[in-house]
N, C-alpha and C positions, 0 to 999 in steps of 0.2 A: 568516505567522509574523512577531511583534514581537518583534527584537532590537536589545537596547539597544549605544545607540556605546560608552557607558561601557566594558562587557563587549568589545567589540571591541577597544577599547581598551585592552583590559586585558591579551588576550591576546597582540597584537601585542608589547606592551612585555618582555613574558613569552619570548615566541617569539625576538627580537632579542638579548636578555640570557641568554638560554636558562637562566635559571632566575627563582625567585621574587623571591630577595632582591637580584639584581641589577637586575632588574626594576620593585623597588619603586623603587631608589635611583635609575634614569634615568628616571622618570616621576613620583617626588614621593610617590607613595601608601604602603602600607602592603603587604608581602608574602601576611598574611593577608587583606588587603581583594581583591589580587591572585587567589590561591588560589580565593576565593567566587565572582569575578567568574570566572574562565574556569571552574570545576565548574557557575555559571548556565549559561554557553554550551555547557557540551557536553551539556548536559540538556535542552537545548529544540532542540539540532542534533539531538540522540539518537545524538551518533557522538563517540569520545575525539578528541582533538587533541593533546593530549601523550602521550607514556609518564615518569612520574615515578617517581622513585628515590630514595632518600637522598640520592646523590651526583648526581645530573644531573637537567635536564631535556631531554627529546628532541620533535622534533615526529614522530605519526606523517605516513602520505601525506596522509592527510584536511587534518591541521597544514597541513602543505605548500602544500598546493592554496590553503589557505584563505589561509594568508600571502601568499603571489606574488600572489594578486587583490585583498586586500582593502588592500596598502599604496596601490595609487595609487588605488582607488577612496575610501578613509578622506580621502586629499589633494583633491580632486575636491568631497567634501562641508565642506572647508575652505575652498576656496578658494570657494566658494556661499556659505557662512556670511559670508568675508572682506568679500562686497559691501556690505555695512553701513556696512564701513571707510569709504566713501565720504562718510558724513554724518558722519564725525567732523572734529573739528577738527585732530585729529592721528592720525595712524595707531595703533594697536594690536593688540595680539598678539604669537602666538610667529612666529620667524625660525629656520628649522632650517638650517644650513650642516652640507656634508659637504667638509674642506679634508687638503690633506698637512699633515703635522706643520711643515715649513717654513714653511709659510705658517701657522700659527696661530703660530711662534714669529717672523716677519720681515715678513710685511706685515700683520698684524690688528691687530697692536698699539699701531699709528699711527692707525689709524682706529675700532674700537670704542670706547672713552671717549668719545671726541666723538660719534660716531656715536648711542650710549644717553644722552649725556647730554642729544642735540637731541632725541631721543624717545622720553621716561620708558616711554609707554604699550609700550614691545615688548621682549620678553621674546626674547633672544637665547641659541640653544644652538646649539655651535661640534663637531663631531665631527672631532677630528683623528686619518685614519690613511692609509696607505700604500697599500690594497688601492684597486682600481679598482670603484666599484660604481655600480649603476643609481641614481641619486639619487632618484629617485620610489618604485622598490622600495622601497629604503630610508629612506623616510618625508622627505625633505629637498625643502625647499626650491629649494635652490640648491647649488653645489659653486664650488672655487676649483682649476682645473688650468692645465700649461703648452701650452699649442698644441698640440704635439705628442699628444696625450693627450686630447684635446677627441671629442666624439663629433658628427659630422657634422650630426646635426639642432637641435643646441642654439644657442642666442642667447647670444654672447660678448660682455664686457665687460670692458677695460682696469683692472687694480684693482691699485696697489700700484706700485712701481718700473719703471719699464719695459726696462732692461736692467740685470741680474744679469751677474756671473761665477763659476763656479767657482775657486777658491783651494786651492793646496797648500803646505804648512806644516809645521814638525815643530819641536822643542825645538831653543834652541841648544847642547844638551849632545848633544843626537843629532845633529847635524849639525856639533859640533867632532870628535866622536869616528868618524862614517863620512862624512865631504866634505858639500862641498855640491854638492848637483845641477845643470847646466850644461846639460843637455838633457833633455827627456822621457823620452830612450829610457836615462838614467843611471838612471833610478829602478826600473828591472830587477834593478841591483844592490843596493836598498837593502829595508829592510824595510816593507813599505805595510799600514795599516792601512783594508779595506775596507769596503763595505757594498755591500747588495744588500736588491732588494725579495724581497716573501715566495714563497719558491716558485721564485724566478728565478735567474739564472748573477749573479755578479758582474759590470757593467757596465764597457767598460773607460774609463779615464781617457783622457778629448782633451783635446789643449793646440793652440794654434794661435798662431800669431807672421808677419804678413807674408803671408799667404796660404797658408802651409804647415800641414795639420793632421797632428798626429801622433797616433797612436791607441796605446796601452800597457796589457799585463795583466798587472801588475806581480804578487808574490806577496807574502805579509807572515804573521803571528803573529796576526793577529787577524781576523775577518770577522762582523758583525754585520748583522740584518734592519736596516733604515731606519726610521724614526723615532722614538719614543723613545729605542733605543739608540744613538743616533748620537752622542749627549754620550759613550757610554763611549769610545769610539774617539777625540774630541777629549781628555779626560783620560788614554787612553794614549800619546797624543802629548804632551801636556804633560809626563805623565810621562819622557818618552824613549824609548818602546816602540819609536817610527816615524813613518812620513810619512802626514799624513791629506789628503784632499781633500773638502773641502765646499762649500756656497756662501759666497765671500765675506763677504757682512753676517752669517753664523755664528759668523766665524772671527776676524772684526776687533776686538771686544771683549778678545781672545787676543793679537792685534796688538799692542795701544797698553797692554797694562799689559806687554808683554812676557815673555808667559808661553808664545808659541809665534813663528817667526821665516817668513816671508813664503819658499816656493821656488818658484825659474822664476816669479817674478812678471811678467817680459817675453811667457810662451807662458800665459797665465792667459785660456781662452776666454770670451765674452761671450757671451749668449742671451738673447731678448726673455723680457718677465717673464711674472707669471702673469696668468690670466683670470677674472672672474666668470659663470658660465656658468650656464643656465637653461632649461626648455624651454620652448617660442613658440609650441605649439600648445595653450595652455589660459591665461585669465586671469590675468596676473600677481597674486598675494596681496598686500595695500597693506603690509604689511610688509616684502616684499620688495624693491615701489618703489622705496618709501623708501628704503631700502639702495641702489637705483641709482643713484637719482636723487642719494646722498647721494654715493656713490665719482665723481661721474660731475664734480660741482662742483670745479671747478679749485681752489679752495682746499682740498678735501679731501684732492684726485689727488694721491699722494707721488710 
């Protein structure tokens, strides 16, 4: 049986976006060119892959099966195709990263522009979100996580600032009107505006000063999932809502125009930064090299 990648690829984009028109828009094409190309595939599989509705796309099992296998096998015939790269003069192609919203807003932004402008020929796609996922399943490249969070078999690489702090912060109109905070465990009393990844408890805030860590699960008026919404919870604190905690270089643009005011800056913890991670059991893609090799030049390395 001859089955085109095209159609394979068509359905993937399809299956990911879980429907047409989303489909179209993360892969470049057309939703109807979409549509043709998976009703080819499931006419020469002889077996549906979706169930389609007005309102949704669904995979069925068949979908299923077929997705789980055929992302890292689709990567595989990429990274076969990539060897080419080798007789260019510069590398080319796509670059898929799977990163946290933090790091596509704090450490990417210092390095992509230089990074695409040293090498026109690659085509950089950034997916920023929160959830924790197989980066190969999910068609990627590469991902950008913190140690802790790293998956045992993968190849880590230093990218971006190397020690981070968290920061806590609130208006000086919320903090002329309920004190300002003097210990970790004051902020019990006060109103805290938190976050939490999807699915999960709220995390509790550590402060550390001296060698003492203090751990706190303060309550507040507001609780938001982690990343995009993470600005609302910085504008409720602007506004005087309450006390936000985020990572410092977030919060410091907020700092210096003075639209939010620095708390318990003395217990404000440090943590090593993030990683560019990769797996080591299959040809690195020259696109992705390039990317290492680019983070890795000390003139690069923030």
């Amino acid at each position: 049986m001859k089955i085109d990648l095209g159609d394979l690829h068509a359905f993937m984009a399809v299956a990911r976006a879980k429907g047409f028109r989303d489909g179209a828009r993360a892969s470049g094409g057309s939703a109807s060119g979409l549509s043709e190309a998976v009703r080819r595939l499931e006419a020469q599989l002889d077996v549906r892959l979706l169930n389609r509705t007005t309102r949704s796309v669904v995979l069925t099992e068949a979908g299923e099966g077929l997705l789980a296998r055929l992302g890292p096998a689709l990567t595989e015939v990429e990274v076969a195709l990539d060897v080419v790269n080798g007789f260019r003069d510069r590398p080319a192609g796509s670059l898929r990263l799977n990163v946290p919203v933090s790091a596509a807003r704090l450490v990417l932004p210092a390095i992509v522009p230089s990074f695409l402008a040293a090498y026109p020929g690659i085509r950089l796609e950034v997916i920023a979100e929160e959830s924790f996922v197989d980066i190969l399943a999910a068609g990627c490249d590469a991902g950008i996580r913190y140690d802790e969070r790293l998956e045992q078999d993968m190849i880590a690489v230093p990218i971006g600032p190397r020690v981070q702090r968290f920061a806590a912060a609130a208006s000086t109109a919320y903090l002329d009107c309920h004190g300002r905070p003097q210990h970790p465990r004051d902020l019990l009393g006060h109103a805290c505006l938190r976050g939490r990844f999807a699915g999960r408890t709220p995390p509790p805030w550590e402060f550390e000063r001296d060698g003492e860590v203090v751990r706190v699960d303060p309550a507040g008026p507001l609780l938001v999932t982690l990343g995009g919404a993470a600005d609302l919870i910085v504008d409720a604190a602007i506004a005087g809502t309450g006390i936000v905690c985020l990572f410092e270089d977030w919060l410091r643009p907020y700092f210096e125009r003075g639209a939010l005011e620095p708390v318990l800056e003395p217990w404000w913890q440090s943590f090593s930064g993030p990683f560019l991670y990769y797996p080591g059991r299959r040809l690195v893609p020259a696109p992705l090299r390039a990317f290492i090799d680019f983070i890795k030049a000390p003139a690069n390395h923030a």
